[in-house]
C-alpha positions, 0 to 999 in steps of 0.5 A: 773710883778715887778715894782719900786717906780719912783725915783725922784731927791734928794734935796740938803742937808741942810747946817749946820747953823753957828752962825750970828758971822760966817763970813764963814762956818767951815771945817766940815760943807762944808765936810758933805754938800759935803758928803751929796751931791746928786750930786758934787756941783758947787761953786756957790751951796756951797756959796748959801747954806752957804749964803757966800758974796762975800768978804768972796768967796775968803775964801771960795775958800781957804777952798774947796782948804785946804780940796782937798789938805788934801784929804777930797775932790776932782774936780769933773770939773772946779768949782765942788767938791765932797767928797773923794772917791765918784765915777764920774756920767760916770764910768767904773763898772764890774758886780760881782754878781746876785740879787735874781729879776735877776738885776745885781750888779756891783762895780767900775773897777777904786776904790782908795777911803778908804775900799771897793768899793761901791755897784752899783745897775744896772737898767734894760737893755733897751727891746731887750738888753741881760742882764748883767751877771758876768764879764760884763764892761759897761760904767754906769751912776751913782746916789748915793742913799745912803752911800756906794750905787749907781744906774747905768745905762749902756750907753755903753757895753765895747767890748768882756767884756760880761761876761758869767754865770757859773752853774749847768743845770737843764731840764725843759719842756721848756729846761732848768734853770742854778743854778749860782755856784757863792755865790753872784748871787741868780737869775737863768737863763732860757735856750729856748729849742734849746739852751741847747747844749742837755746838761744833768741834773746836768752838769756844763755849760757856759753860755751867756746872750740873748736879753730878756725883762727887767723884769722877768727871763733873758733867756741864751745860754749854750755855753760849757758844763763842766761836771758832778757836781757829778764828785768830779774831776769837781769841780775844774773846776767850779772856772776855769770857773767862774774866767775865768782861760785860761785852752789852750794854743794856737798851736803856744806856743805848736809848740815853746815849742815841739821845744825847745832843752836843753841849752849848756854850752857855756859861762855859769858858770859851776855848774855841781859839786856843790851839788845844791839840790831841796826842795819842796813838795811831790806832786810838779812836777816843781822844779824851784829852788835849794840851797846850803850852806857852811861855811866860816871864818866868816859866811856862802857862799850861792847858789840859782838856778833858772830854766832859763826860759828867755831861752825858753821863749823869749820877744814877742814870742808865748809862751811869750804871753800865759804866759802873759795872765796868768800871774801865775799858778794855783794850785787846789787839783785834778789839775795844771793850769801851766803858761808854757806849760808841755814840760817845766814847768815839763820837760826843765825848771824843775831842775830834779836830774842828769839831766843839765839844765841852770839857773840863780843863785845868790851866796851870803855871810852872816856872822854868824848873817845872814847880808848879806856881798856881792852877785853876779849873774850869768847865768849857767849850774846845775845838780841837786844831789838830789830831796828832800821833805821837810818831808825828809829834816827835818827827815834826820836832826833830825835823824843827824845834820851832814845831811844838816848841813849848810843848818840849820846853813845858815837858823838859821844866817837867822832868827836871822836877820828876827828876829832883823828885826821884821817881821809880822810872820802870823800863819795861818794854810793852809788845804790840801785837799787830793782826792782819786783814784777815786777823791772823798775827802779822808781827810782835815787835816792842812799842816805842817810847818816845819823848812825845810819850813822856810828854804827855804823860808829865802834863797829865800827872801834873793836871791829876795832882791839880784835881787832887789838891783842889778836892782838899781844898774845897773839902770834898771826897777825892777818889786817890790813885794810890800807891803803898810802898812794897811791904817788907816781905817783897823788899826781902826777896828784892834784896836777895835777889840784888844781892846775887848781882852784888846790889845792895838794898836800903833797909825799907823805913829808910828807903825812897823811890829815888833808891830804886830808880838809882839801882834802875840806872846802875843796871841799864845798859847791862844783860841783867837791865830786864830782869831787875826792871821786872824783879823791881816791878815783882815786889811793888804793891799794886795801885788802887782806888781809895777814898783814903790818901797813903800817898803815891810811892812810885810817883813820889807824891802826896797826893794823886787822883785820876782825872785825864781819861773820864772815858775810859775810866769811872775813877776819872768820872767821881773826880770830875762829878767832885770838882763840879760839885765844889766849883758849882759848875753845873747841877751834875756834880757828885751826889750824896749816895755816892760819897756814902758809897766811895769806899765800897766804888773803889773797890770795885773799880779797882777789882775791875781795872786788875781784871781788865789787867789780866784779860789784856795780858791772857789775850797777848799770851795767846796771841803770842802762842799763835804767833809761834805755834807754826815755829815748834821745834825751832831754838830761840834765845831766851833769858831765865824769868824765874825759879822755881822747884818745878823748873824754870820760867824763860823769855824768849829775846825776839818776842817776848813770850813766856814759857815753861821748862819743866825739870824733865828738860834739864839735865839728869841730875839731882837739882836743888833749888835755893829760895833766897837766891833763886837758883836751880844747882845740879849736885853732880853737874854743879851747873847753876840756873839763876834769874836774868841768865841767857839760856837758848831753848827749842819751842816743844809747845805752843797752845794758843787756847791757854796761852801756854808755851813749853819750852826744852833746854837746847844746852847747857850756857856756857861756863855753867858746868862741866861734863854733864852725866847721863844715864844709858840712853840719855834718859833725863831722870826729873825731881818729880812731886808725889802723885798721890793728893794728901801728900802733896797738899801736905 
């Protein structure tokens, strides 16, 4: 039976002693007390354990208030404080993962503290109770047992936030276990006999969690079973499930979409004659929006057209409420997960070529230098003259510069404006993942990135900022794609990591995207050009929704909105519903109860799309794992991804993958790992391991079920070190954390 070392209270920390001329304690002192706090103190804590009289309480009040207005500190109650960014004693926490002991790991719902939110380790559930699995909210109490790290205990579970466990089947005598797919749970569940849903050896399965006792293996229930993990065409679901993606859409949406029928010309703009033409991808199936160019006297006239889906999908209907729910399409090698039923997103609402469809469409005017003069919106009636790939565009361009002439000229005036507007212009290569017939993985090769894609990305931003300066200007709502600055902490770590490649960084009050998108270019071409575009893309904030406008840093603009993919995005769908409501383009423009409810929207779509984010990535991960699992003990060039105290984190050159190398496959030595330069030294080798370093390594491991790749050390790089000692037998001694639990949460 586990046991745990009994927790006793933490005593108040020492107060820094101030010199007998000190009438009161400096603005550090009372920081770090806070800081050092097992709990928020009262104010009488404070000035008892700086000895304060009372004439100076009053200066005392003056310093706490100075340090709260100055967000060093905040309330914790009437006459509490506490450091800034430490969690409450009752919070709202989310289970995130599975401990090797089977206890759960959780982290705040509500986080707006600096870097990450920190880790809570949750105590056993009560006898009787079902143990907490990923996805789970509760309503913990919390203690902090050190920096960053908390204990909780569940006071009370949040309705229909159970949770529920995603893994591989295994039958045993007594029925079953589940092998989590999820990377961060290390616990396997155990399946009662009668409670398996006669599920096979090797499937896919949802579980949920059963009354178990509190120590010891938590038993669960199969509640649906997936597939066959051999299926490569499975993979894909096992992100779908684990990120809980709605894969059905209700009976009604289905009915509303079978039922809808073509729009009419009506007083829609006539665009049946403009050569609007579509440009996506190969493989895409819904075309939302299509463009066309032609010069004036003194620039360029430009269209976009969107799908009018605020046609089809009307406020507080069915299929309004489904595309809610999910708030963006999900794309995965094998498959779509679309927001709209497919009688729309590839049949009414997909601007097919010859065939009329309404829109949405903003025709703007650009002079040569690719400033925007004016722009106008309208609501029409489009026939596509052509579906085009991008490979098609740029291969008709380069074979003639008369094909899409004014579409390259619009685009160039475009850039040459992005240009002296200084964007942050990231080159991150994208992998495709390509399946075969019978859906086993055919290859990885990196997406290209042609002028075609650039193209059309300029005519989209440009029409986003129409329909964000239009909502201003009519006075109405305007859900903003925005984009904060990185917060001064990220830009620290930015700069120690630049500073190893002697890059020096602006002090960030004074920096602009332009600053970094030039340290882009200084590096280009260079060994080190991939790690600083992912190191870069490490301290940016992440974009989102808002109702409220900061501004787009990585675009360098103003204002933005999202306004191009109403299929696939709702985001897109408000600002449509807007811009027909200021317009007066039709009785289906934004109701009242939405603009009440944008605040809480954003949120939610904005939680919706990083969870789509990061279905999409595990998906790749564990194809990538796939692809490789027959190459095991093959060596493959790599390049050091990240440093950490646990070992190294390498990308594979010819793939893309990412894997682990744990200290046991470094050499035998006493590694010391530096923070600030993010560097792993061996005492005795003095070799050095940093970030961006070509390396080469054998594949030991490959797990397609969780995606993870482990990966060996082949050699030490060359000019690293010198003659590398090792013990009798060429045993490799690792720097290994302790075992035991409370030590390592503290």
């Amino acid at each position: 039976m586990k046991t745990r070392t009994k927790q006793t209270e933490p005593k108040a920390p020492k107060p820094h002693r101030e010199t007998p001329h000190t009438a009161l304690p400096s603005r550090d002192s009372v920081k770090r007390f806070l800081a050092e706090a097992a709990s928020p103190p009262h104010f009488r804590d404070v000035v008892r354990a700086f000895s304060v009289t009372p004439e100076n309480r009053k200066g005392l009040r003056g310093i706490l208030k100075s340090l709260e207005a100055e967000g060093h500190a905040e309330r914790a109650g009437r006459k509490r404080f506490t450091e800034a960014g430490r969690l409450p004693e009752n919070a709202l926490v989310e289970v995130t993962g599975i401990d090797r002991d089977g206890e759960a790991i959780a982290k705040p719902v509500l986080w707006e503290g600096p870097g990450r939110p920190p880790v809570i380790f949750m105590q056993p559930e009560r006898a009787g109770a079902a143990a907490l699995a990923p996805g789970a909210k509760v309503m913990a109490r919390l203690r902090q047992i050190g920096p960053d790290k908390y204990e909780g205990r569940t006071l009370k579970r949040v309705e229909g936030q159970s949770g529920s466990i995603v893994g591989l089947f295994h039958k045993t005598p007594q029925g079953g276990r589940i092998e989590p797919t999820e990377k961060r749970q290390k616990g396997e569940w155990v399946v009662p006999a009668g409670e398996t849903m006669e599920a096979e050896e090797g499937e896919i399965v949802r579980a949920e969690p059963l009354p178990g006792k509190p120590f010891g293996p938590k038993p669960a229930r199969i509640t649906e079973r997936l597939g066959n993990a051999s299926d490569a065409r499975n993979v894909s679901l096992i992100a779908i499930a684990q990120h809980g993606i709605p894969m059905e859409f209700s009976e009604a949406a289905l009915k509303e979409a079978k039922r809808a029928k073509n729009v009419a010309l009506g007083k829609r703009t006539d665009l049946r004659d403009l050569p609007l033409i579509t440009i996506d991808g190969a493989d895409a199936r819904d075309f939302d929006d299509a463009v066309f160019a032609a010069p004036e006297p003194h620039g360029y006239r430009l269209i976009v057209a969107i799908a009018d889906v605020a046609h089809y999908v009307k406020p507080g209907s069915a299929l309004d409420k489904d595309a809610k729910e999910r708030g963006n399409s999900c794309y995965f090698p094998d498959r779509v997960v679309p927001m709209l039923p497919e009688e729309l997103s590839n049949g009414l609402c997909s601007l097919k070529p010859d065939e009329e469809r309404g829109c949405l469409f903003v025709e703007m005017h650009i002079d040569v230098h690719g400033n925007k003069l004016r722009h106008q919106f309208g609501r029409g009636l489009m026939r596509s003259a052509a579906r085009k790939t991008y490979e098609q565009v740029q291969e008709e361009f380069e074979d003639n510069p008369e094909n899409h002439a004014h579409l390259y000229a619009a685009y160039h005036a475009l850039s040459e404006a992005r240009e002296r507007r200084g964007t942050l212009d990231l080159d991150l290569p994208e992998r495709k993942v390509s399946l075969g017939a019978d859906g086993q993985v055919q290859s990885v090769a990196p997406r290209p990135r042609l002028a075609s894609h650039k193209l059309i990305e300029e005519f989209m931003i440009l029409a986003n900022v129409c329909a964000a300066e239009e909502l201003e200007r009519l006075k109405l709502p305007c859900m903003y794609r925005v984009h904060a600055p990185p917060s001064p902490e990220k830009l620290d770590n930015l700069r120690s990591f630049l500073s190893t490649l002697d890059i020096s960084l602006k002090p960030s009050d004074q920096l602009h995207p332009r600053d970094l998108d030039g340290i882009l270019r200084l590096v280009a071409g260079t060994p080190a050009a991939t790690m600083v575009n992912e190191t870069m893309l490490r301290a940016q904030s992440q974009a989102e929704y808002a109702p409220d406008n900061i501004g787009h840093f990585g675009l360098a603009l103003g204002r933005y909105a999202h306004f191009t993919s109403p299929i696939r995005r709702y985001a897109d769908l408000l600002v449509h519903r807007a811009l027909i409501k200021g317009l007066k383009l039709g009785r289906d423009g934004l109701q009242d109860d939405e603009i009440a409810g944008f605040a809480d929207i954003a949120e939610h779509i904005t939680a919706t799309e990083r969870r789509a984010t990061m279905a999409e990535r595990d998906s790749s991960d564990r194809y990538l794992a796939l692809y490789l699992q027959h190459r095991v003990g093959e060596l493959f060039a790599a390049r050091i991804s990240g440093v950490t105290k646990f070992g190294l984190f390498a990308t594979l050159t010819e793939s893309g993958a990412s894997g682990f190398l744990s200290m046991a496959s470094l050499p035998d030595d006493f590694w010391m790992f530096d923070e600030r330069t993010q560097t792993l030294s061996g005492r005795r080798s003095r070799a050095v391991f940093s970030l961006a370093q070509e390396i080469e390594v054998r594949l030991n491991e490959a797990k397609p079920v969780t995606g993870g790749l482990l990966l060996g050390l082949a050699g030490l790089p060359e000019g690293a070190a010198g003659p590398v000692r090792r013990r009798a037998g060429g045993r490799v001694t690792p720097m290994k954390p302790t075992k035991a639990k409370q030590k390592r949460r503290k």
